[in-house]
GUNU-955141 format. One record per residue (C-alpha): residue in one letter; z negated, y, x negated. Coordinates in steps of 0.2 Angstrom, whole numbers, plus 5000, padded with zeros to 4 digits. Layout:
N
+------+------+------+------+
| code |    z |    y |    x |
+------+------+------+------+
|    a |    Z |    Y |    X |
...
+------+------+------+------+
***
This chain:
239
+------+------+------+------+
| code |    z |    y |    x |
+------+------+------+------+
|    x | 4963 | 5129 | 5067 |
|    x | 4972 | 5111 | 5064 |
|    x | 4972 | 5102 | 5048 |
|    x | 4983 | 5087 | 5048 |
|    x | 4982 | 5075 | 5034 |
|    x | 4995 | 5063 | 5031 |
|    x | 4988 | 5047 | 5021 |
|    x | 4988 | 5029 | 5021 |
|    x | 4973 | 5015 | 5021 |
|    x | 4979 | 5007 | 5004 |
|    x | 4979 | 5023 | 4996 |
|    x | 4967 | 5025 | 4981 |
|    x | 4968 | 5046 | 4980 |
|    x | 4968 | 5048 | 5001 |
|    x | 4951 | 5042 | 5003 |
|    x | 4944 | 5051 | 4988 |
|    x | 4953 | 5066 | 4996 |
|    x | 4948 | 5064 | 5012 |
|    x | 4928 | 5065 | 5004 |
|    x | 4933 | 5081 | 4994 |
|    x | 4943 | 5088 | 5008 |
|    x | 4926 | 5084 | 5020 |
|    x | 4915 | 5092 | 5006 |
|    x | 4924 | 5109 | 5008 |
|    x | 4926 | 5106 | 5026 |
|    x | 4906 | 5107 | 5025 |
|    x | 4905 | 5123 | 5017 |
|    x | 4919 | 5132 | 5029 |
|    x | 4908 | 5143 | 5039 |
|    x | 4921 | 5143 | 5054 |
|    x | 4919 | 5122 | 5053 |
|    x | 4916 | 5118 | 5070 |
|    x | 4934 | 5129 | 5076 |
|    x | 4943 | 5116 | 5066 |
|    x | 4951 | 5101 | 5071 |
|    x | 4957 | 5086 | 5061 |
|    x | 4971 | 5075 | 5063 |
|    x | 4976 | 5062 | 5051 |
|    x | 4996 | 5054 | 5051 |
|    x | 5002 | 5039 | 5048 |
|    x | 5011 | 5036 | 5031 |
|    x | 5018 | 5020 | 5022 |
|    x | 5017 | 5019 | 5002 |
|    x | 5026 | 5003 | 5003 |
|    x | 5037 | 5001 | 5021 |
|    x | 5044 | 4987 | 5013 |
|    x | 5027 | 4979 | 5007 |
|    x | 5025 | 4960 | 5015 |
|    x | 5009 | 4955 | 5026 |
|    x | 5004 | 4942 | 5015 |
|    x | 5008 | 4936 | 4996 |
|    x | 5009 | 4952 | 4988 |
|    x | 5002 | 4953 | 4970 |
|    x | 4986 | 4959 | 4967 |
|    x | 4985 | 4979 | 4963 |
|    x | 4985 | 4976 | 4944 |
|    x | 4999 | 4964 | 4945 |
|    x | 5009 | 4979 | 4957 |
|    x | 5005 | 4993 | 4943 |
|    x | 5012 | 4982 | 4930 |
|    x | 5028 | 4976 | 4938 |
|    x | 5031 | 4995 | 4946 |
|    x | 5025 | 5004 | 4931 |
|    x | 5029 | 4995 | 4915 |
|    x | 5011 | 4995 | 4912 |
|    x | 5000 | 4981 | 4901 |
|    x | 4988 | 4974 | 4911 |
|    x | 4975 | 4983 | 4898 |
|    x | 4985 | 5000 | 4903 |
|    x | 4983 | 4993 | 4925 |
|    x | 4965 | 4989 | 4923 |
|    x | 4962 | 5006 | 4913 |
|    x | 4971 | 5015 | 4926 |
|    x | 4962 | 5006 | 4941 |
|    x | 4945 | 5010 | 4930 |
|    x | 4948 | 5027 | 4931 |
|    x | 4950 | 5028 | 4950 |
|    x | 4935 | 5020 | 4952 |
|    x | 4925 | 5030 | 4943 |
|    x | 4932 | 5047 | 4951 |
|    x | 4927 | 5037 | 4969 |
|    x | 4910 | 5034 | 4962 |
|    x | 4906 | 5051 | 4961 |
|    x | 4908 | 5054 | 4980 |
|    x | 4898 | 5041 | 4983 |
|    x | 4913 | 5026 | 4986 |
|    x | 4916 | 5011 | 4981 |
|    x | 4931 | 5003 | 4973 |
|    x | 4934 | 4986 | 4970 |
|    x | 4951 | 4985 | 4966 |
|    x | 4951 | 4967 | 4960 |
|    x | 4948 | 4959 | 4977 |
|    x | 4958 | 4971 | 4986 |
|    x | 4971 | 4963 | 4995 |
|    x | 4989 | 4970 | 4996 |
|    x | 4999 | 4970 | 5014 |
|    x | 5008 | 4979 | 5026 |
|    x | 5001 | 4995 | 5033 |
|    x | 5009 | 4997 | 5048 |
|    x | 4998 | 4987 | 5060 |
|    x | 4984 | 4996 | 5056 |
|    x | 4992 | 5014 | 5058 |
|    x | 4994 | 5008 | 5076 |
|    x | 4978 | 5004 | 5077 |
|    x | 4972 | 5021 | 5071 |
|    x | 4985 | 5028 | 5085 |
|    x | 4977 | 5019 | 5098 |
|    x | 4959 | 5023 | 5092 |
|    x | 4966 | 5041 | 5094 |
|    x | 4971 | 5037 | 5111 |
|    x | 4950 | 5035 | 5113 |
|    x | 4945 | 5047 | 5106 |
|    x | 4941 | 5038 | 5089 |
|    x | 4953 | 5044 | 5077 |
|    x | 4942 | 5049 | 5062 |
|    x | 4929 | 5036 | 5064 |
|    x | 4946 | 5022 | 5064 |
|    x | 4954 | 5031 | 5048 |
|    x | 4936 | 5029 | 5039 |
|    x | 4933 | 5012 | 5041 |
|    x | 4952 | 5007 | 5039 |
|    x | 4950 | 5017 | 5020 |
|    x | 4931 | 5005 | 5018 |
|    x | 4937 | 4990 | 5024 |
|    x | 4951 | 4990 | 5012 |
|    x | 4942 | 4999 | 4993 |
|    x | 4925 | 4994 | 4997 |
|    x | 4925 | 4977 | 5009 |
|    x | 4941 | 4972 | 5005 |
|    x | 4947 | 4966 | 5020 |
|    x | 4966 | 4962 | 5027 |
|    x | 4972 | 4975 | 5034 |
|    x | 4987 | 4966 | 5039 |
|    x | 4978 | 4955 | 5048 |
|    x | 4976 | 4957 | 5067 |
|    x | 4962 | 4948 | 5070 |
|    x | 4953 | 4959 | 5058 |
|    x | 4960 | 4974 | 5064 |
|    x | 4952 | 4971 | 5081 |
|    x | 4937 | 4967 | 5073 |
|    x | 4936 | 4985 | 5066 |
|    x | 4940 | 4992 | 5082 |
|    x | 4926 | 4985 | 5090 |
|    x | 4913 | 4989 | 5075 |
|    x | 4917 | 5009 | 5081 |
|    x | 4914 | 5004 | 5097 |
|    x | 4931 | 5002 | 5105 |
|    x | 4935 | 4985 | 5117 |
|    x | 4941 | 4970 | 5105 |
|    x | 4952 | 4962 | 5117 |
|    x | 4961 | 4978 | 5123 |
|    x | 4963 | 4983 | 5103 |
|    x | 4969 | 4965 | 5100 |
|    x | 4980 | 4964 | 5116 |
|    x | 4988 | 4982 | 5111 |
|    x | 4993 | 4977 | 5092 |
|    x | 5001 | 4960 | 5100 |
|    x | 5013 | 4970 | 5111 |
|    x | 5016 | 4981 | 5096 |
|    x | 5010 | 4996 | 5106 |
|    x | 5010 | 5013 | 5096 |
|    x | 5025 | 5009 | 5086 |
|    x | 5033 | 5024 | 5089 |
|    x | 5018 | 5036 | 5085 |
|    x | 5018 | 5030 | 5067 |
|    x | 5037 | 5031 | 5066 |
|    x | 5035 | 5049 | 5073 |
|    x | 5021 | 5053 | 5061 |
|    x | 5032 | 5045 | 5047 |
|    x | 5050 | 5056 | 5052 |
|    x | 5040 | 5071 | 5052 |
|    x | 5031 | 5069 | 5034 |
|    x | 5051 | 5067 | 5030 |
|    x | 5056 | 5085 | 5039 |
|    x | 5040 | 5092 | 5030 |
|    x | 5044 | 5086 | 5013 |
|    x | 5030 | 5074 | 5011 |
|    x | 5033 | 5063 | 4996 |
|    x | 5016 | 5056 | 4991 |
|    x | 4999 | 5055 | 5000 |
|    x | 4986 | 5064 | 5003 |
|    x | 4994 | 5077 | 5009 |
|    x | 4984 | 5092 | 5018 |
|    x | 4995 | 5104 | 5031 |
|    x | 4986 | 5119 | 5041 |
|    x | 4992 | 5127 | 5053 |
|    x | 5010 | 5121 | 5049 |
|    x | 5009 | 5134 | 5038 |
|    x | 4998 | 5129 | 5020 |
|    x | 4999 | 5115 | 5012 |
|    x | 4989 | 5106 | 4999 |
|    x | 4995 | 5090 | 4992 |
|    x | 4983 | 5077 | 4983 |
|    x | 4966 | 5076 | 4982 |
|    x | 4963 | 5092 | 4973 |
|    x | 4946 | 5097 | 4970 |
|    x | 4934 | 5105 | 4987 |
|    x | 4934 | 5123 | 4982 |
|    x | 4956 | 5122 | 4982 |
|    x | 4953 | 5115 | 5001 |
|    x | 4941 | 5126 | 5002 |
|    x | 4950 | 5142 | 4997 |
|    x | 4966 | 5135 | 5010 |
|    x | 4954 | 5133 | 5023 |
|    x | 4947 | 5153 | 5020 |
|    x | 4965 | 5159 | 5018 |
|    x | 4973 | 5151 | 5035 |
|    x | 4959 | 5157 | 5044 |
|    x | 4959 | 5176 | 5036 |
|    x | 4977 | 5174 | 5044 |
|    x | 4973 | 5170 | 5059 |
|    x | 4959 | 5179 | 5065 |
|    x | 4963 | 5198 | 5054 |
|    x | 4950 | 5210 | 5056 |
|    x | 4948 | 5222 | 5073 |
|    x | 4944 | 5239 | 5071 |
|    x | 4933 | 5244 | 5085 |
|    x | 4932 | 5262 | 5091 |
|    x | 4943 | 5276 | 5084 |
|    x | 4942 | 5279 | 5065 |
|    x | 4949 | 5300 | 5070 |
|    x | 4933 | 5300 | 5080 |
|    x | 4920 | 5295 | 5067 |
|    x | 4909 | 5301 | 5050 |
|    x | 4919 | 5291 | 5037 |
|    x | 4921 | 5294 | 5021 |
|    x | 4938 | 5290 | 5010 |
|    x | 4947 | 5295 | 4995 |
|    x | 4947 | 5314 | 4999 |
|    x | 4930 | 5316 | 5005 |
|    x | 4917 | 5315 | 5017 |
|    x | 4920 | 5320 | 5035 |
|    x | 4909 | 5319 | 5051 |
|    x | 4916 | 5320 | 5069 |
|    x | 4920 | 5339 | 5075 |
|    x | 4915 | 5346 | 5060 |
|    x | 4927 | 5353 | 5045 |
|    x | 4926 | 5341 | 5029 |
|    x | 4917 | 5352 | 5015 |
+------+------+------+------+
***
């Protein structure tokens, strides 16, 4: 079964999703038949590398919100994170453009290292707050997972793995996707936010009732069953 989670790294919701989402993914009992893949998606395409505002100045300009009514907001968050055990510090987060570090999550993919990127892309920016704009320490990242530095490096200078994000981005559009998180399994179910675990956990126990029905084994003329009009035993008449 394949989930496949679009999300991006400045996201606030995606990373408590992704805890919640993990939290079900624990209590599936078919688990280990289920594989993850997350997606590239850009809150902001348009979003420079450097001299954004800060998060509460973004919320008050995009929002119309007071800076009481930004730093409320941004409270909240963080206290919804703490619960899963993260840490938010949105004051010191620095605002840039994404898309450098979704090609560095597609060539960790290309290693095998996809989940283990996504996670420390999400920490580096809530919790370290880190500039994921910044190539230098996106290779420092790569190298903390335990891929190569300089072939990380040497890939976002070419701007290698371009057209992965762009292809993960064109198909949220043909899907739909409007906001992040957002959960498809199976191409089939979808959940969008980050809903509480047993919502995950209830898509995840639907998609796979679907694709893996109940067999019958053995002929059911051939057996004692019983059902609505009685008992009956092989070769002899129902009483």
């Amino acid at each position: 079964m394949k989930v496949e989670i679009w999300s991006d790294f400045v996201c606030p919701f995606c990373y408590i999703g992704k805890r919640r989402f993990e939290a079900a993914l624990r209590q599936f009992p078919n688990r280990e038949a289920v594989e993850v893949v997350y997606r590239s998606f850009e809150l902001d395409p348009n979003a420079r590398r450097d001299g954004n505002p800060g998060v509460h100045d973004m919320l008050m300009a995009k929002y119309g919100m007071s800076r009481e009514q930004a730093v409320a907001n941004t409270n909240q968050i963080t206290r919804q994170a703490k619960e899963l055990g993260l840490d938010y510090y949105f004051d010191r987060t620095i605002q840039t453009n994404t898309f450098d570090a979704h090609r560095l999550a597609h060539f960790a993919a290309s290693k095998g290292k996809l989940v283990e990127m996504t996670e420390r892309l999400l920490k580096s920016h809530f919790t370290d707050t880190l500039h994921l704009g910044d190539i230098e320490t996106l290779a420092d990242l790569a190298a903390e997972i335990g891929l190569d530095r300089a072939e990380a490096l040497r890939a976002l200078k070419n701007g290698d793995y371009a057209d992965e994000v762009r292809a993960d981005e064109r198909e949220a559009g043909r899907l739909g996707v409007r906001g992040v998180p957002f959960f498809v399994i199976n191409r089939k179910y979808a959940v969008s936010g980050a809903q509480p675990s047993e919502v995950f956990l209830e898509a995840l126990r639907k998609a796979w009732e679907e694709e893996h029905p109940l067999q019958v084994i053995g002929d059911s003329d051939g057996g004692a069953v019983c059902t609505d009009d009685g008992c009956a035993v092989s070769g002899q008449e129902e009483r």
